[in-house]
C-alpha positions in Angstrom: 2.6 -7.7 19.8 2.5 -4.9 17.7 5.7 -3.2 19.0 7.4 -6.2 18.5 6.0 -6.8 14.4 7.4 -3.6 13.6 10.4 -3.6 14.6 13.3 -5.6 13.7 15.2 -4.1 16.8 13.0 -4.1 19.3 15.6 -3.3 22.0 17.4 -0.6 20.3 14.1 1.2 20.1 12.7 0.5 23.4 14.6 3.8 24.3 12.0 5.8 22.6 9.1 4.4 24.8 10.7 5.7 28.0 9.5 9.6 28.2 6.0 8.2 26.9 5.4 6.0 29.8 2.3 7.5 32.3 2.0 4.7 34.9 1.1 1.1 34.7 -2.5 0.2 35.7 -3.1 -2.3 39.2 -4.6 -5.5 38.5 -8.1 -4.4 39.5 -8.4 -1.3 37.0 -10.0 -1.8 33.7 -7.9 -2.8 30.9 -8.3 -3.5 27.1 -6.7 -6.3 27.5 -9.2 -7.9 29.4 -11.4 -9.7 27.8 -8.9 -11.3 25.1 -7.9 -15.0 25.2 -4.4 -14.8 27.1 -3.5 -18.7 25.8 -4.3 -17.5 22.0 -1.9 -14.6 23.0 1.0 -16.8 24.1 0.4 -19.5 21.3 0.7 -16.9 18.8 3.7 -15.3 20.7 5.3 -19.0 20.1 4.4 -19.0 16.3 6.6 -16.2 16.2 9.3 -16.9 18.3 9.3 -20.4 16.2 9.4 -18.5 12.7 12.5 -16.7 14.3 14.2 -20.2 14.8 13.2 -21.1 11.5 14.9 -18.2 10.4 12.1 -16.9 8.5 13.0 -13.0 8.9 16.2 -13.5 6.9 15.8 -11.9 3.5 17.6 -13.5 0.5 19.7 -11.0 -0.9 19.3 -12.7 -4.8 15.7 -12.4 -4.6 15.7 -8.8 -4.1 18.3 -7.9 -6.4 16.9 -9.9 -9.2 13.8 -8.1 -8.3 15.0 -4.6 -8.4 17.2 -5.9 -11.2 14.1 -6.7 -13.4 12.7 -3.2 -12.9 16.2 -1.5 -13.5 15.9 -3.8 -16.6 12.8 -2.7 -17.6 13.7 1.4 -17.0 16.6 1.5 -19.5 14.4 -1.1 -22.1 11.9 2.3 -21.8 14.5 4.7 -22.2 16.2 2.5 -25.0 12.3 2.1 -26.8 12.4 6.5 -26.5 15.8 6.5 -27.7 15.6 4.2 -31.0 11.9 4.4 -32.1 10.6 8.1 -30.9 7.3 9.1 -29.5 5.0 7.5 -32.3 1.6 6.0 -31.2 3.4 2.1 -31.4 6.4 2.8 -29.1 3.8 5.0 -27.0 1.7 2.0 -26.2 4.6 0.0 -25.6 6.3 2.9 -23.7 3.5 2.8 -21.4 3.2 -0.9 -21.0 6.5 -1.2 -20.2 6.4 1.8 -17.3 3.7 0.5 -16.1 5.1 -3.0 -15.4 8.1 -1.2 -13.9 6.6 1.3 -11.7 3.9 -1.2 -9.9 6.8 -3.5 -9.6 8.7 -1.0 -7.7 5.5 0.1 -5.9 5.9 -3.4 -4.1 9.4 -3.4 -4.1 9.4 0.1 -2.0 6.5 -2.1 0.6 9.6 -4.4 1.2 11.8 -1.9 2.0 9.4 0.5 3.9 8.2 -2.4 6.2 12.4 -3.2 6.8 12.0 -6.8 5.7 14.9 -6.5 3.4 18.4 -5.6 5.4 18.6 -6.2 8.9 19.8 -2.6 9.8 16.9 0.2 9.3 18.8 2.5 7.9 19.6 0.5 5.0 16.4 -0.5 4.4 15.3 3.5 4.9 17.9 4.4 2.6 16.8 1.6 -0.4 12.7 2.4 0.6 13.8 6.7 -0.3 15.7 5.8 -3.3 13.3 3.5 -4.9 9.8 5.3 -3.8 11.7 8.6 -4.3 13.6 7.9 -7.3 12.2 5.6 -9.3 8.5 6.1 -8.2 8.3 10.1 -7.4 6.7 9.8 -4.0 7.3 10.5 -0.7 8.9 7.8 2.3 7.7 9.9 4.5 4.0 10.0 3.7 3.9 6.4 3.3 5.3 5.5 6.5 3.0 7.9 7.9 -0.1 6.8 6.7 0.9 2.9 5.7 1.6 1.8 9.5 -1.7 3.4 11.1 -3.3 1.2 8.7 -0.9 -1.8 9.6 -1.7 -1.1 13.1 -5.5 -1.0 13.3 -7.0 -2.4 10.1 -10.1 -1.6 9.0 -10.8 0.3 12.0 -12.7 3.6 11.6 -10.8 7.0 12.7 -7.8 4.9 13.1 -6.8 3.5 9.8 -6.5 6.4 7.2 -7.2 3.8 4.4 -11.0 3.5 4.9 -11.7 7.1 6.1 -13.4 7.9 3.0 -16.8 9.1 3.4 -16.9 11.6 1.0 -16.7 9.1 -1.6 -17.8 5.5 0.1 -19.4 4.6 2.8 -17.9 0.9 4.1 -18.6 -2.2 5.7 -21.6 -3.2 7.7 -22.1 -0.6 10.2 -21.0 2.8 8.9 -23.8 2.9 5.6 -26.9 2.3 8.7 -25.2 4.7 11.0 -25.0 7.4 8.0 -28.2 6.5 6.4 -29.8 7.2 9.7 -28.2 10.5 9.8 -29.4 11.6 6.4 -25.6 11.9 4.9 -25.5 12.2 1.4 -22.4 13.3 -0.2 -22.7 10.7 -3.1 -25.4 8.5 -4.0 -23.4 5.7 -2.0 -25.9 2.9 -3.4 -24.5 3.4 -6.5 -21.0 3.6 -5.5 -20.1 -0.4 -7.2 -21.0 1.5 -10.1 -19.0 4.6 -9.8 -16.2 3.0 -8.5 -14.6 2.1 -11.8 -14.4 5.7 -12.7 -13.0 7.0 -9.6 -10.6 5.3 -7.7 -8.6 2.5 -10.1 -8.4 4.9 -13.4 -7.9 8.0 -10.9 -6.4 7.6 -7.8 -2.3 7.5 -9.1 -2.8 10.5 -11.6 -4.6 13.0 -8.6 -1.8 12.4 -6.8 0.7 13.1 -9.5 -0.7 16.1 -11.0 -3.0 18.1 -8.0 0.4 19.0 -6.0 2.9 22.1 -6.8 5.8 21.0 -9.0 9.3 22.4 -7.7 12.7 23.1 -10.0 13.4 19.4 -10.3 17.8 20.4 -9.6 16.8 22.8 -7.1 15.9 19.5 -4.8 18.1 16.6 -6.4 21.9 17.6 -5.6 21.4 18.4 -1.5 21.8 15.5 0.6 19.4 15.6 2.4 16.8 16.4 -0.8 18.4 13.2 -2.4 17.3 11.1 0.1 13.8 12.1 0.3 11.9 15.4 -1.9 10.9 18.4 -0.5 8.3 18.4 1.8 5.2 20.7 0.2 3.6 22.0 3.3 0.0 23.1 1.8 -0.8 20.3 -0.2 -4.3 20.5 -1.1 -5.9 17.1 -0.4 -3.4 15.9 2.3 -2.1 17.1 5.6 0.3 19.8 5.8 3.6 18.8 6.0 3.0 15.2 5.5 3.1 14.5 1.6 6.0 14.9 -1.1 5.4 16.2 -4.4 4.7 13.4 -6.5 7.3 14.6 -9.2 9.4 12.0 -10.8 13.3 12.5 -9.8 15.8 11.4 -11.9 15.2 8.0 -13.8 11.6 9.8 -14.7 12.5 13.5 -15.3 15.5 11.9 -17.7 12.9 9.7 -19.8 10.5 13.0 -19.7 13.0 15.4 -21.6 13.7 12.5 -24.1 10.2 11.9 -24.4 9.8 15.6 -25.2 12.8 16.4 -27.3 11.7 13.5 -30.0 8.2 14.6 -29.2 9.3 18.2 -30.7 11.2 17.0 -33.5 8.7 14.8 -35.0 5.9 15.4 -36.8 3.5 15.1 -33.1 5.1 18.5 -31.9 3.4 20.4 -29.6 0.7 17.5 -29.4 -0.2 15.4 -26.4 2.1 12.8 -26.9 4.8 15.3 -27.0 3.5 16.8 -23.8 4.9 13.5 -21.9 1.7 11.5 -22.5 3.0 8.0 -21.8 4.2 8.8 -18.7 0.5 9.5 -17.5 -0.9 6.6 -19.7 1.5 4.5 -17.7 0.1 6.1 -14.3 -2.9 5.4 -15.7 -3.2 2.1 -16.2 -0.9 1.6 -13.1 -3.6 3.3 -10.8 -5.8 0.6 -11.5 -3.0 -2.0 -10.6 -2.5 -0.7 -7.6 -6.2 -0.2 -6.7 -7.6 -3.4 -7.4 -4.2 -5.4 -5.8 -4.3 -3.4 -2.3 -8.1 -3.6 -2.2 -8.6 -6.9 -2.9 -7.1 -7.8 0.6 -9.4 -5.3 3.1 -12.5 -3.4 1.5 -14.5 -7.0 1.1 -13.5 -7.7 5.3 -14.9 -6.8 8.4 -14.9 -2.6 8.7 -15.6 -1.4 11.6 -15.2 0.7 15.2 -12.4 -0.7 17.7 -13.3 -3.7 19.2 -9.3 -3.7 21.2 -8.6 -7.3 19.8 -5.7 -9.5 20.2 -3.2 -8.6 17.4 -3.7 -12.4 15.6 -8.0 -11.7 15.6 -7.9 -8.0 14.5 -5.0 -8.7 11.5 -7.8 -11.5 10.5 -10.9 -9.9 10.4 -9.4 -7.3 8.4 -7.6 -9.2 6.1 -7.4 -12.0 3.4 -5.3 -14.0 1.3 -5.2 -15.3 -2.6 -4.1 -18.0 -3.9 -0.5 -18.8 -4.4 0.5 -19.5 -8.6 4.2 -17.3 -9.4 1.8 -15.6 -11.8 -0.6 -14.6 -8.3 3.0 -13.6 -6.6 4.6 -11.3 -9.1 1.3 -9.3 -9.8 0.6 -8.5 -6.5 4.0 -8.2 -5.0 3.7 -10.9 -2.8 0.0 -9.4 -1.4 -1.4 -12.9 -1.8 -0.2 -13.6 1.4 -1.5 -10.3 2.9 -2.9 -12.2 6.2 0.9 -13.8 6.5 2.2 -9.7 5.5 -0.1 -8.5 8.2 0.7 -10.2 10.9 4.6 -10.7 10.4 5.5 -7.0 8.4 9.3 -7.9 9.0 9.3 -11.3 7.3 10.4 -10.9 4.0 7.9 -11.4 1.6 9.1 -14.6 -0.2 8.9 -16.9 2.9 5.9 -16.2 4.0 4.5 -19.7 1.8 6.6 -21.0 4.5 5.3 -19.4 7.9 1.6 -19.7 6.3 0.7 -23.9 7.5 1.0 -22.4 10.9 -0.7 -19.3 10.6 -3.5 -21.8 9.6 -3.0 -24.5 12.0 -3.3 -21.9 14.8 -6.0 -19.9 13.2 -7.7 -24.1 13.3 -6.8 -24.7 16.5 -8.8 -21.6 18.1 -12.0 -21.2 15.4 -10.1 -18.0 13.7 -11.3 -17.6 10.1 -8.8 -18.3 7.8 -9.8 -16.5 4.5 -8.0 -17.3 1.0 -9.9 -17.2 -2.8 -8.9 -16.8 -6.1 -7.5 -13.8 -8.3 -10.7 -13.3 -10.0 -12.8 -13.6 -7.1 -10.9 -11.5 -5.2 -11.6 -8.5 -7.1 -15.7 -8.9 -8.0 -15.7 -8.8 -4.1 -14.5 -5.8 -4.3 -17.5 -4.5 -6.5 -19.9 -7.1 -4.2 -18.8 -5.4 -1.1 -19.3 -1.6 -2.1 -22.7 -2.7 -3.5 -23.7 -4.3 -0.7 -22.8 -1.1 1.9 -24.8 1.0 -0.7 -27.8 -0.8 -0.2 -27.3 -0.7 3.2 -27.2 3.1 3.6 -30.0 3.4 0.7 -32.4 1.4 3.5 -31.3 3.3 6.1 -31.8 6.7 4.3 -34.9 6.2 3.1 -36.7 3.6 6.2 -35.1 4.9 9.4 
């Protein structure tokens, strides 16, 4: 099942699977598989196969050109505001407003193409993820493939999905505070961690990875081919693994609106001060890290986190995961991430049908006692806070009583 939500050519890549194959195991040796409900399996199976004839993995191709349209849109209105008005503390703050909206727009936008929901050949949709990720955003296809299908793959799960392997800073879900509180670990004072948490990771987490990485000659990497389509890779980057992240430098829509940002900065009366030193660019990342933080967090960190319990695909995408309530509003602030249980367990379905795949998702999830978990906006992220205050105290009771 997960082979098959991948991939949008499941045959063509089936080659791939060939020189990986050990054996098959006889029907008498233990299997994972086991002990999960084979008629939820094949009822699930059918959902899918009846979103297929409901043609519900064909993307419209208006909707994502008026979406990429709107950020294109809102790019030159930047580089227009830079152009007309200079670097003064108004069009700074609007400067910044106005990259902000764009570059968490195409932070969602890039999800689309990454997961190949858009075309239905993957090179088109590889090519669209690089340029838009790469070239509008800065960042690397390659890392966030990397790192963005473990977690689409096992949820939640410790040692298997890199997005809640994070124990230097929190400790998560129900089981992980008791088993480190027994074991006296104590990088942080984790019970305080709802409190920290709004000074580390949503004001933080964009601008580390912007500004901790080596900067190469922006030119050096932007004519090649092969640089065009994705940055160089930086093989000692310090707080990822070798090889696997791309420096964070904006290419050419952001390194353009940088020198105009500096050459008025110069030649006005802020020279040499931090607004000429391409401060709305980083006021922008900013207030776009905690965009990003609180939207992708929203979905997981208040679900079940825990060790592999080798699930069905339909049960472990829905203890991990949850959904918010649909408004436009709800759908163009979190790039369709309202529907993350819908996202989760079709990653090929474009996002704007997934309103119409979700009354079966439910009606299954009815049919077989599966929590089906949706809330508001604004509930959605003080469970966020709830959540990491509840692990805390967890681990504070295990540290100090056991």
């Amino acid at each position: 099942d997960a082979f098959q939500a991948f991939h949008i050519n499941p045959t063509l890549v089936q080659k791939f699977l060939k020189p990986l194959l050990i054996g098959e195991l006889a029907p008498g040796e233990p299997s994972q598989d086991r002990g999960k409900n084979s008629q939820l399996v094949e009822d699930f199976r059918s959902l899918r196969k009846a979103a297929e004839d409901m043609d519900l993995f064909r993307a419209s191709p208006w909707f994502f050109s008026l979406y990429l349209g709107h950020i294109i849109a809102l790019e030159v209105l930047a580089w227009l505001l830079v152009s007309y008005f200079g670097t003064g503390w108004i069009p700074t703050l609007l400067l910044a407003c106005i990259l902000t909206t764009s570059q968490a727009q195409a932070g969602w936008l890039q999800h689309d193409f990454g997961h190949l929901s858009v075309f239905k050949k993957s090179s088109w949709n590889h090519i669209l993820h690089k340029f838009v990720i790469g070239h509008l955003k800065g960042a690397s296809a390659n890392w966030w493939n990397h790192r963005h299908f473990q977690h689409h793959a096992k949820p939640n799960i410790f040692q298997k999905d890199p997005d809640v392997n994070m124990l230097h800073v929190f400790v998560l879900g129900d089981t992980q505070p008791v088993e480190y509180g027994k074991k006296k670990l104590k990088y942080l004072p984790y019970n305080h961690q709802h409190e920290y948490f709004f000074l580390t990771s949503p004001p933080a987490l964009l601008i580390l990875c912007s500004h901790t990485l080596p900067s190469p000659s922006i030119f050096m990497h932007f004519f090649p081919l092969w640089s065009w389509l994705d940055p160089p890779r930086v093989p000692q980057a310090p707080l990822f693994p070798a090889g696997k992240l791309i420096t964070t430098d904006p290419f050419l829509p952001r390194f353009l609106i940088r020198l105009k940002v500096q050459e008025r900065g110069k030649k006005s009366k802020i020279a040499n001060s931090a607004l000429a030193e391409n401060k709305p660019e980083d006021l922008s990342k900013f207030l776009e890290s905690h965009w990003f933080v609180w939207v992708t967090q929203m979905n997981h960190i208040p679900m079940e986190i825990d060790s592999e319990k080798h699930r069905d695909w339909l049960s472990s995408q829905m203890a991990a995961t949850c959904n918010i309530e649909q408004s436009f509003f709800n759908d163009w602030f979190t790039g369709h991430l309202n529907f993350q249980i819908e996202h989760h367990l079709f990653p090929t379905m474009p996002r704007h049908n997934f309103w119409k795949v979700k009354p079966l998702v439910k009606s299954l999830c009815a049919k077989y006692g599966v929590q089906y978990e949706e809330k508001p906006l604004g509930k959605a992220f003080v469970d966020i806070v709830g959540s990491l205050k509840k692990s805390g105290a967890l681990w504070l009771d295990a540290y100090l009583h056991k």
